[in-house]
N, C-alpha and C positions, 0 to 999 in steps of 0.2 A: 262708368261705361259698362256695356253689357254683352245672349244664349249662344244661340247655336256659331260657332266659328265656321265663316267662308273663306273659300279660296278669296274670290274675287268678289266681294260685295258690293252689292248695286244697290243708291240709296232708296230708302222706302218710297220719297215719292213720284219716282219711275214707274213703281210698283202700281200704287195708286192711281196716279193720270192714266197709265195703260187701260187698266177698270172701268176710270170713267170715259174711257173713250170708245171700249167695246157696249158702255151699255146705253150710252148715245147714236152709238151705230147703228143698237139692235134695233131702238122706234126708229128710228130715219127708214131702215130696209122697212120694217114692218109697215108703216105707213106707203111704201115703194109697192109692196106687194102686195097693199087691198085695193090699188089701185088698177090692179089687173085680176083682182076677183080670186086672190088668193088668200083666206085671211087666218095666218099662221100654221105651222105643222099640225098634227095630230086630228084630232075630231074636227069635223067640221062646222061652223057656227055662222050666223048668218048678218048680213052686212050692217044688222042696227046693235047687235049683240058685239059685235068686235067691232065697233068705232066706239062703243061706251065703254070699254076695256082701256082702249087706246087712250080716251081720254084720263082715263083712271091714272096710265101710267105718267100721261102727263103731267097731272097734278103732283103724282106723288114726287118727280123727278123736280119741282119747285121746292118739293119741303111743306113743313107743316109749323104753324104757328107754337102750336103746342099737342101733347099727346090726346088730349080731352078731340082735338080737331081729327087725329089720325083715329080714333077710336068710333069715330061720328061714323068716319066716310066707310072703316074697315065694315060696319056694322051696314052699313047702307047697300056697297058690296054683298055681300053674304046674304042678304034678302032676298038681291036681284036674282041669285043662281038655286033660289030653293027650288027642291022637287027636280033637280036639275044637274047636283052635283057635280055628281061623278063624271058624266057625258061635257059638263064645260072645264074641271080638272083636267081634263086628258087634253084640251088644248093649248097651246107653245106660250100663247098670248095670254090670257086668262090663268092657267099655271103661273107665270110671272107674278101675275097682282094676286092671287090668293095665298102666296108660297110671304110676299112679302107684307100682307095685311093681317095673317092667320091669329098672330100671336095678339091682336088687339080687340080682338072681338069680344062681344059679349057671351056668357056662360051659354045660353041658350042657343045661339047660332053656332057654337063649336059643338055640343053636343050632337045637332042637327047633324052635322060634318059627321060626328062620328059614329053615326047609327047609318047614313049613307056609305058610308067607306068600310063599316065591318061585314052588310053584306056582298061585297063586291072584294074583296082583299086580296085573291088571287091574280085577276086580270090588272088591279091597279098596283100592283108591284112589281110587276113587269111592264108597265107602260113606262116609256120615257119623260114624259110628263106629270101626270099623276103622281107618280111614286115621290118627285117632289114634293110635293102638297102631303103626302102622307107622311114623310121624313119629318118634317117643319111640324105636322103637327100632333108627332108623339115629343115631341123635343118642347113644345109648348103644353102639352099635356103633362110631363113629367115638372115642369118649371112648377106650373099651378098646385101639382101634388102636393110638391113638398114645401115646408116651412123655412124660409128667409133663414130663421134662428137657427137652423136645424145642419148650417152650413159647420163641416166638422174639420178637424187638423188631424193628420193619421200621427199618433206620436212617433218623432222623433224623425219622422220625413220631411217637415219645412226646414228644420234645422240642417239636416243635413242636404236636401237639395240649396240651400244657402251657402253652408261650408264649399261644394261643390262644385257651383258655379261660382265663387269667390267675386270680390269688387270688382273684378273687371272683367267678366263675362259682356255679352251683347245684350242691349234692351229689346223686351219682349216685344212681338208687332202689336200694334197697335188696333182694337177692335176700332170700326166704324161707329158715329154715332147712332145710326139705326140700331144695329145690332145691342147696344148696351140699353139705348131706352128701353127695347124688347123684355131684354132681362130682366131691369129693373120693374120695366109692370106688371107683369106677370109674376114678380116677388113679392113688392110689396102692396099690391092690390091686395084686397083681403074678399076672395070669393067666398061663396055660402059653402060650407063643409060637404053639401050632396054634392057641387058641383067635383069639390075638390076629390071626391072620394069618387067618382063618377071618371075624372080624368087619371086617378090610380089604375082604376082598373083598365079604361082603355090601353096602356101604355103594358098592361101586364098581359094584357087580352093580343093586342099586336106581337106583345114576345113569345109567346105560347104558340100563335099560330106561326110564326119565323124558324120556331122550335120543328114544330110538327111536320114543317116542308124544306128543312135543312140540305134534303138531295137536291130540291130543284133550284134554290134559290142561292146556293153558296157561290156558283159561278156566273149567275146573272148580275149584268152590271147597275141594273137599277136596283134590283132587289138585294143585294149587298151592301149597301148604303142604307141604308130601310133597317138591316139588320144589324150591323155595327152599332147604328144611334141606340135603336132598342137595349142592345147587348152594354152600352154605357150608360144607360138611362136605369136598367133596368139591377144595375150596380151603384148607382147614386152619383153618376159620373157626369157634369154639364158642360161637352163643351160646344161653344156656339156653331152652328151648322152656316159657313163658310165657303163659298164656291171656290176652287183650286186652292185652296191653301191645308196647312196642316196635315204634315205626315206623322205617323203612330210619336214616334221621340219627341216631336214638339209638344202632342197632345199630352203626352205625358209630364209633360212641364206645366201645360197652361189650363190642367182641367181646376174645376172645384166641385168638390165633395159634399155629397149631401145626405142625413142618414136616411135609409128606407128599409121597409119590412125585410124579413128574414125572406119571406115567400118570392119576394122580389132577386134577392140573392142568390136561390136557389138556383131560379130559371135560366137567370145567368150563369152559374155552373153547370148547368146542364149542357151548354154550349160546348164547351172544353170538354165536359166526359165523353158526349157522344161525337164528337171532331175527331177525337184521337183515337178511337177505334175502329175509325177508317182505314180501308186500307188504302185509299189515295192520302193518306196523310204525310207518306215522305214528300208527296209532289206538290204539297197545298204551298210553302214559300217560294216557288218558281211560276205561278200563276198570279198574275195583278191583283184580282178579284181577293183571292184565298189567301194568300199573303196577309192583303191589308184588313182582311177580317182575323186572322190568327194575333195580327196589332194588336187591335184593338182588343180580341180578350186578353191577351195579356197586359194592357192597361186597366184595364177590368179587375182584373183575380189579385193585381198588385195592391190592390184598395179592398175586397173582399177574404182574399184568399191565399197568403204570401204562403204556405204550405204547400198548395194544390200550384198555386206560379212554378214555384221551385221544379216542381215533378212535372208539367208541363213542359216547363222551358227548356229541363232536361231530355225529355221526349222528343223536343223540337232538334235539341242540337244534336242527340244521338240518331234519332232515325233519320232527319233531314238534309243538315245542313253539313254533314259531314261527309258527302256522297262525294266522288270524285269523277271526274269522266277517265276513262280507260278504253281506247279504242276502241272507242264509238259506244260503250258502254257503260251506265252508272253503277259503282263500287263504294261500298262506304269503306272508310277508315276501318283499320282494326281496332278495335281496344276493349279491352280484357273487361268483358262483363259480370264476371265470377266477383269482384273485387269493387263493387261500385260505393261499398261503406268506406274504404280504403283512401278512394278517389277522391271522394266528397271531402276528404279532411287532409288531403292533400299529399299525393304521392307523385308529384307532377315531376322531378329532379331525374327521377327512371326514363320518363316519356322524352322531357326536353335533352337528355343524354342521346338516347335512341334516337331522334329526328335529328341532333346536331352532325350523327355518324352521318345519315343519309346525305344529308344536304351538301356535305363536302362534295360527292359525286357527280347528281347535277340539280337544276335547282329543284325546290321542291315545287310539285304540283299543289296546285288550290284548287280547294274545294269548291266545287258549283257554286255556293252562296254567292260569292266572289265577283261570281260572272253574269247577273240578272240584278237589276236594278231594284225591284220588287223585292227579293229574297235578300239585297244588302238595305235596303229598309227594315225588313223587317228584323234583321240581327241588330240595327240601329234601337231599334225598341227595345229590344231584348238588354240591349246595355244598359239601355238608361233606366229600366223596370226592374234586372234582377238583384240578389240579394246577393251578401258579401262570396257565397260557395259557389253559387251558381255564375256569377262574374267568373271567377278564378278555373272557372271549366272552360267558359267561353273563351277566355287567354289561352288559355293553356292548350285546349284544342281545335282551336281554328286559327292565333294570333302566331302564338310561340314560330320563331326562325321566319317568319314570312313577314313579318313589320316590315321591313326598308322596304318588298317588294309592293307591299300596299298602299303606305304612305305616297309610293310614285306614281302610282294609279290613278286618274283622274274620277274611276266608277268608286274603287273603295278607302282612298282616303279619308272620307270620311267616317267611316267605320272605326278608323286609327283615331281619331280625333274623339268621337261617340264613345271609344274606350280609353283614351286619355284621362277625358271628361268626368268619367264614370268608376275607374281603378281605386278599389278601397284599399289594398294590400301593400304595405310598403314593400314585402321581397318583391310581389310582383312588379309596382312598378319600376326597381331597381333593374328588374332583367329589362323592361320595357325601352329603358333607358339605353344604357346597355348598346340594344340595337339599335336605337335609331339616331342617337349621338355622332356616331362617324358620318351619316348619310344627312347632316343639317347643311351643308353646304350647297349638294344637289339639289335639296327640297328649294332651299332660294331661287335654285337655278329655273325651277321649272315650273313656282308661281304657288306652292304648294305652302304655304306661310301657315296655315290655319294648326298645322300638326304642332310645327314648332310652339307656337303661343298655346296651345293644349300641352304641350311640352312644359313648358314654363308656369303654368298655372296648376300641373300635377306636385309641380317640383314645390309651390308655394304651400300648396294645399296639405302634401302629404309631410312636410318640413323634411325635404331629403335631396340631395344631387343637387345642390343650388348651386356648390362654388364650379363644379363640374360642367354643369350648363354654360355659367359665366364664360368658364372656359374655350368648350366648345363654339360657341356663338362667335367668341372671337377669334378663332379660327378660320371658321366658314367667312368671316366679313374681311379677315386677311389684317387684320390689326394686333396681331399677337408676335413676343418676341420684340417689338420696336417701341422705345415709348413715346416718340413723337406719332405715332400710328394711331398709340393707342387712346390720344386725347380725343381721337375721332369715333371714339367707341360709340357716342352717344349720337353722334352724326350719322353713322352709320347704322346704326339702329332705328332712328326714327325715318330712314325710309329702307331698310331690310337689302341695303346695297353694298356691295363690297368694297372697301377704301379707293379702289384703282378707278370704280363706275363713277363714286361718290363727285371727285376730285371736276368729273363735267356737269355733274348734276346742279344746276343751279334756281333750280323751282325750291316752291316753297310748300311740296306735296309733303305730307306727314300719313306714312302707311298705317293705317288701321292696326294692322297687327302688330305692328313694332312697337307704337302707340302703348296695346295691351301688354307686351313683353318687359317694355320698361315698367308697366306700372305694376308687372308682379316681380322685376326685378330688385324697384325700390321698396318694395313688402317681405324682401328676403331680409333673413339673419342678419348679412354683409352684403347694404346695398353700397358703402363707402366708396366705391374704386367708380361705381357709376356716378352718384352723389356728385365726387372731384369733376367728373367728365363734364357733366352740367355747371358746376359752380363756375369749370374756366371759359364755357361756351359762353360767346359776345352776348351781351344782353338786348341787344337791337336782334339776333337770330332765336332767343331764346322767347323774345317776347311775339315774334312771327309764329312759332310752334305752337305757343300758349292762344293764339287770337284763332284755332283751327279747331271745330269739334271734335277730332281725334288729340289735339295735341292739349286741349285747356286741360283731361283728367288727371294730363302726368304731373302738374300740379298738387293735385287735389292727392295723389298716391305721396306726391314728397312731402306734403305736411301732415298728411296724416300717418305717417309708417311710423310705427313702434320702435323703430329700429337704425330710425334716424334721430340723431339727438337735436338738442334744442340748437343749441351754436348753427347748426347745419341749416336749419330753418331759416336760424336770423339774418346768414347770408344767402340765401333766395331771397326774401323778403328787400335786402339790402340792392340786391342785386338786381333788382326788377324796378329801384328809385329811378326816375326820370320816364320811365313810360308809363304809369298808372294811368293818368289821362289816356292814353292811345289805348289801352286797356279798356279801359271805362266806359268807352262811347262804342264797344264791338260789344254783340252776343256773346258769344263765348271769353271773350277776353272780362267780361265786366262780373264773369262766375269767378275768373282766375282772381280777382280784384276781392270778392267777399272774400272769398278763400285764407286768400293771406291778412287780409282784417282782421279775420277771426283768430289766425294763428300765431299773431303780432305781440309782443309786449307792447306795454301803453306807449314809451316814448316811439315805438317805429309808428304803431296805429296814427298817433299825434301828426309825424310825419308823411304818412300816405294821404289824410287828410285835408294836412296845409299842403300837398301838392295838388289837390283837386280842387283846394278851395281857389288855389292860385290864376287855375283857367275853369271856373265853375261855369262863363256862357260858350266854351266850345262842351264842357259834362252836358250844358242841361239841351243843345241842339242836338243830342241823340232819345232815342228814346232810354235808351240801354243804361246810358250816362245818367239822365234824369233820374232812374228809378236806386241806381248807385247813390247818388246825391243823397235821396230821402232817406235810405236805409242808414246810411254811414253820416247824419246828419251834417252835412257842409255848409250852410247855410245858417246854421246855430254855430259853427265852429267860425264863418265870415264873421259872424257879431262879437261872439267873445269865444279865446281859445279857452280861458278857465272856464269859461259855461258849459262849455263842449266835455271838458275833464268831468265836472261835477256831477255832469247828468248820463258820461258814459261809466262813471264809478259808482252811479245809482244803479243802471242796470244791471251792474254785474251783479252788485250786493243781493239784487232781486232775484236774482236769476238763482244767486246759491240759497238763497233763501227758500226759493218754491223745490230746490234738487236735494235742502237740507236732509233730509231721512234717507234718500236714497246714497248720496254723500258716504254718511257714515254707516 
């Protein structure tokens, strides 16, 4: 299982139906509104020009055969509006169809587009409309630039965003299929190199001029957007341009890298030198606009420029984000700028001393960041982008003694989590712990679960605080000190309830996050005392957990942990006899079923077999069951059980055969 930890997660396809139900709303109105002679926002177009639109959108809203057909109709489109451009861009309806056809067109009608749109570049980056269409097609112009091959790994970043987000982070969302065809044609189509060189430059000719009109455009809401893609684009940064989704931390997760000119890197520094010697620069993370452009360069500079991040980020957090209010006025923190070689390399013990004195008196005030939505985004990015020192500043002076109060916060909880997440320093996150250990009970209390399992997954990640956590956790669930209590440990963790709630709870909900907690509790050093807790739990409630897509992973954590021995396996495996069938024929239940196949000695495999073979026409009336059957051959094991041995003891032999070199 898998990124980002919520409080209260809503499954993605809530998400999805909402989308499609807003963008079937939007032709219903549209079609509503040309029926009174209105036909869409923006420029005005005329009644046989916005019905051929409408239809446009109709089709598209059917789907396409294949991409050769989306390439036909984009091409067929884009002819209709020559000579014409810019004046049918800027309308609501036609914006729609050119924003979602751009990326399929032929070389020569994007060109067109782009000798139309550079003399007009000002008024169409402030249009609400248009500036779409111009988003969409430096983001298709930077795709065409660059080479497929040319997609790069920054060293020693996938490895370590891996170690980070550990086995049991959240899975990444899911792009649309529109979106990824896009990609992919625009990759691997192989345009003529003028054309390719032709869309370099636009994409560098847009960031220059973004460059050049920096005062006017940084607070404008169209043209802010316009300027971010650039500012990614023009860094080797692709990530797909998405309505409402993707804030700067996710994007920082889910970009890919591509290499581009030096001249291209440049321009995009130039972003950051001339931002920061602004003097609205302390006020840029409390504004929407400015915020989420200071993100995004520091997604940028993290992949360019991890020297110039550093001294940025620092700039962000000394002149910004450390401000406090003070009757009715903004104060930044003190701290001793004489001594910043000092800081860097850590003299935080003086600091955390000095704010612990304070804080006895009354609590501590927080810093503005704290208190703007926008400005806790953008330190959200900051976590997940900076570098081991620049982290250990950001703790140290905005984190340090104010965790329990934020963790309870519904605006910056996740901030606590973002630096959970994110904590390379084991002192640090020893003190991290520290705090927010005593306060795991409340956090239950008030829905706040996401910090804990960020809790539990620093503890895994960093190899520190595991038996302590243990601890703690059972406290907060009230099963500590009793050992009839505490065989409930694992009951009580998988829905994050306290023994005394547990006892009415009688659904068969598996909390997401508890879910996660066990499965990096059973990835600890000494998962054993949990291990027992599961091994005594009824196998009729154990095999309810496992048939739930939060509950089938904590399987997949028990057989695979290092740290659980084999015996332990063999009685899960044992322990799960007589449901495989009920198993087999559910989605997630028939994952828990490979699972333990794989992890089986031959005589248990043998026997989960002959139990499937036993009811093979309730296996093969599911789909789920069916596809179990084939993989786990049951069918060859009905005919003969040695046939079944002989030909599963060929595959092994094969299997070490093709891994021999790596083997040894």
């Amino acid at each position: 299982m898998t990124t980002e930890v919520t409080n209260n997660p809503a499954p993605p396809p809530f998400k999805r139906n909402k989308k499609k139900k807003k963008n079937a709303r939007f032709l219903r109105n549209a079609k509503g509104f040309a029926k009174q002679g209105i036909y869409g926002r923006g420029t005005h177009i005329d009644d046989d020009q916005y019905n051929y639109f409408i239809n446009i959108l109709d089709a598209m809203k059917n789907g396409f055969e294949d991409v050769e057909e989306k390439v036909t109709m984009a091409n067929n489109v884009f002819e209709q509006t020559k000579d014409n451009e810019v004046h049918l861009a800027s309308n609501q309806i036609v914006c729609k169809v050119l924003e979602s056809l751009c990326g399929f067109v032929e070389p020569a009608q994007l060109e067109s587009y782009f000798h139309a749109f550079a003399d007009n570049f000002r008024p169409i980056c402030s249009d609400r409309f248009a500036s779409h269409v111009l988003q969409k097609m430096v983001e298709i112009a930077f795709l065409r630039s660059v080479k497929k091959d040319k997609l790069k790994t920054i060293k020693g970043e996938e490895d370590e965003g891996e170690a980070e987000e550990g086995p049991t982070s959240n899975k990444k969302p899911k792009l649309s299929p529109d979106v990824i065809s896009e990609e992919r044609y625009n990759l691997d189509t192989e345009f003529p190199e003028e054309h390719k060189q032709n869309c370099a430059n636009f994409v560098l000719r847009v960031g220059k001029f973004m460059l050049n009109n920096l005062e006017d455009f940084v607070w404008d809401s169209c043209a802010s957007h316009i300027m971010r893609t650039s500012i990614l684009c023009l860094s080797g940064v692709h990530v797909a341009k998405v309505a409402f989704e993707k804030g700067g931390a996710v994007m920082a997760k889910e970009r890919k890298v591509y290499e581009v000119s030096e001249e291209f890197h440049d321009v995009a520094k130039e972003f950051a030198q001339r931002l920061e010697m602004w003097p609205q620069f302390p006020d840029f993370p409390y504004d929407e606009h400015s915020s989420a452009l200071i993100s995004v360069i520091c997604v940028a500079l993290k992949v360019i420029d991890k020297n110039m991040l550093k001294h940025f980020g620092k700039k962000i957090l000394m002149e910004a984000l450390l401000k406090v209010e003070e009757e009715g006025d903004d104060k930044k923190i003190e701290i001793m700028d004489d001594e910043e070689e000092q800081k860097e390399d850590a003299t935080e013990p003086k600091e955390e001393g000095a704010e612990t004195e304070q804080s006895n008196v009354p609590a501590p005030k927080l810093p503005n960041v704290f208190k703007y939505q926008c400005s806790v985004r953008l330190l959200e990015t900051l976590l997940t982008v900076a570098g081991p020192k620049l982290l250990t500043q950001l703790y140290a002076m905005l984190f340090t003694n104010k965790l329990a109060i934020l963790a309870k916060e519904q605006l910056t909880n996740f901030a606590v989590q973002k630096l959970l997440q994110n904590i390379k320093e084991k002192e640090d996150f020893e003190n991290v712990f520290q705090e927010l250990s005593e306060h795991i009970e409340e956090l239950l209390k008030i829905g706040h679960t996401g910090v804990i399992t960020g809790l539990s997954s620093a503890c895994l990640r960093l190899q520190t605080k595991q038996g302590q956590f243990i601890s703690a956790l059972q406290q907060a669930l009230h099963v500590s000190g009793d050992k009839e209590k505490m065989k409930s440990f694992f009951l009580c963790l998988i829905k994050l309830k306290p023994f005394e709630i547990l006892q009415e709870d009688k659904s068969a909900f598996v909390h997401l996050h508890g879910s996660l907690i066990i499965q990096d509790i059973l990835r600890f050093n000494k998962p054993i005392f949990l291990v027992n807790c599961i091994l005594e739990t009824s196998s009729e409630y154990v095999v309810s957990v496992f048939n739930t897509p939060n509950g089938s992973h904590i399987c997949d954590a028990f057989l695979q942990s290092k740290f659980i021995g084999e015996k332990s396996r063999e009685k899960l495996i044992k322990h799960l006899e007589g449901y495989y069938v009920d198993l087999a024929i559910t989605k997630f239940g028939s994952r828990v079923v490979e699972s333990c196949f794989a992890a089986a000695l031959e005589p248990q495999k043998a026997r989960i077999v002959k139990e499937l073979a036993e009811k093979s026409n309730m296996l093969k009336g599911s789909p789920f069951g069916k596809l179990v059957s084939t993989k786990l051959r049951v069918d060859t094991y009905r005919l003969s059980a040695e046939q079944w041995k002989a030909s599963l003891k060929k595959k092994e032999s094969k299997a070490q055969e093709l891994f021999k070199d790596i083997i040894n």
